[in-house]
N, C-alpha and C positions, 0 to 999 in steps of 0.2 A: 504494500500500500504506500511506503514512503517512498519504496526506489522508486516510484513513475512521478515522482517533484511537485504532484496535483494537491490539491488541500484533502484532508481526509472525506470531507464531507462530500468534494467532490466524486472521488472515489464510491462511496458506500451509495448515493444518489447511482448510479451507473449499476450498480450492483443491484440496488433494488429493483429496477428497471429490468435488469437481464432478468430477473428472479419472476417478474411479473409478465414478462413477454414468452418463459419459460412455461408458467403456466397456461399462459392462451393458447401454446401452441402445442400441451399436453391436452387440452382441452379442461382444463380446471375450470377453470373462466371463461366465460363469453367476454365478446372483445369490448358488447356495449354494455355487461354489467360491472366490468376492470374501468370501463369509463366511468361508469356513474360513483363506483367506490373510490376513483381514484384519491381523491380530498380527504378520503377518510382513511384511508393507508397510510402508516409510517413507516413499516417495514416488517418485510415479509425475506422469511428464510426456510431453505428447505428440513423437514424432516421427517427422519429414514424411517421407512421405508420409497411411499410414494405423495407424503404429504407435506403441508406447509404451516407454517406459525407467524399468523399475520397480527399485527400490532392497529387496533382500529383505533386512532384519536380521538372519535368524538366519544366512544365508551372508557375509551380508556383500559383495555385491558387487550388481552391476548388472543387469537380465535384459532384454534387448531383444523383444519380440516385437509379431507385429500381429494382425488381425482376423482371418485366416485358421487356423482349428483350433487358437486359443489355449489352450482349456482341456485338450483331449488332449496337447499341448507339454509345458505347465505342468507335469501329470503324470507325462510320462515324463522331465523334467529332473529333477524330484525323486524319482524312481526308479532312475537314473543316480548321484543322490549317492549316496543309500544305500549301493545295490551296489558304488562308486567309494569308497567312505569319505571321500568331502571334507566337512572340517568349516569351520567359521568363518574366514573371508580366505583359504582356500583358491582357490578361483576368483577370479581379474581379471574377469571378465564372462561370461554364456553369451546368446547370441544365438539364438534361437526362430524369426525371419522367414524363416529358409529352407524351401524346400519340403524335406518328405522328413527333416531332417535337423535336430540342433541343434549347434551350436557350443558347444565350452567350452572357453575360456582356462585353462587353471591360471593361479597365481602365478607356483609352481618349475614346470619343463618337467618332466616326466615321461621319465627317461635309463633305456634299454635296453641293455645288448650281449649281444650273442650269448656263448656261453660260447667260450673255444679250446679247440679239437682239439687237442691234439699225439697224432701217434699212436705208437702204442710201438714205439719204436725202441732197440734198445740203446744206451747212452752209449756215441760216440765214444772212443778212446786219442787222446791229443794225441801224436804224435812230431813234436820238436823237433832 
């Protein structure tokens, strides 16, 4: 990266580029859904086997996915946010490589309880 005299940034800008025009032409990407993400990309690296680990800015976190029905994925993770309302650092990562399914990490866990019953009972007399 230093022997070619370029600024680093310059360099790794070029790299992400290869990395994304790599995918269009594995067919990861369509070339008009790599355009409409493009803003929202900060960088994207390969990982092994046949996937990639893309950095979205406007969520702020990590998106793992691979070659297999990435653009449909894509679309319904950010379909999910929407309707989930997570905004910026909200998610630690969502994972796409599974079949069927996509993963997403929250930050905070997302904590449920059931509501308690008590059912109506008349208050007890304490005799002491």
């Amino acid at each position: 990266m230093l022997s070619t005299g370029l600024p680093a940034w310059v360099v790794l800008s070029g790299v992400a580029l290869a990395f994304s025009l790599l995918g269009v032409a594995m067919g990861a990407f369509e070339p008009g859904l790599l355009a409409a993400l493009y803003s929202r990309l900060a960088v994207i690296r390969p990982v092994a086997p046949c996937g990639f680990a893309v950095f979205d800015r406007e969520l702020a976190t990590t998106i793992y996915l691979n070659d297999d029905d990435a653009p449909s994925k894509w679309r319904n993770l950010y379909a999910i946010v929407r309707s989930e309302h997570y905004a910026k650092s909200d998610i630690e990562y969502a994972d796409l490589r599974f079949a069927d399914r996509i993963v997403i990490k929250p930050v905070h866990p997302l904590t449920t309880s059931a509501a308690v019953m008590h059912p109506n009972l008349p208050p007890a007399q304490i005799t002491n």
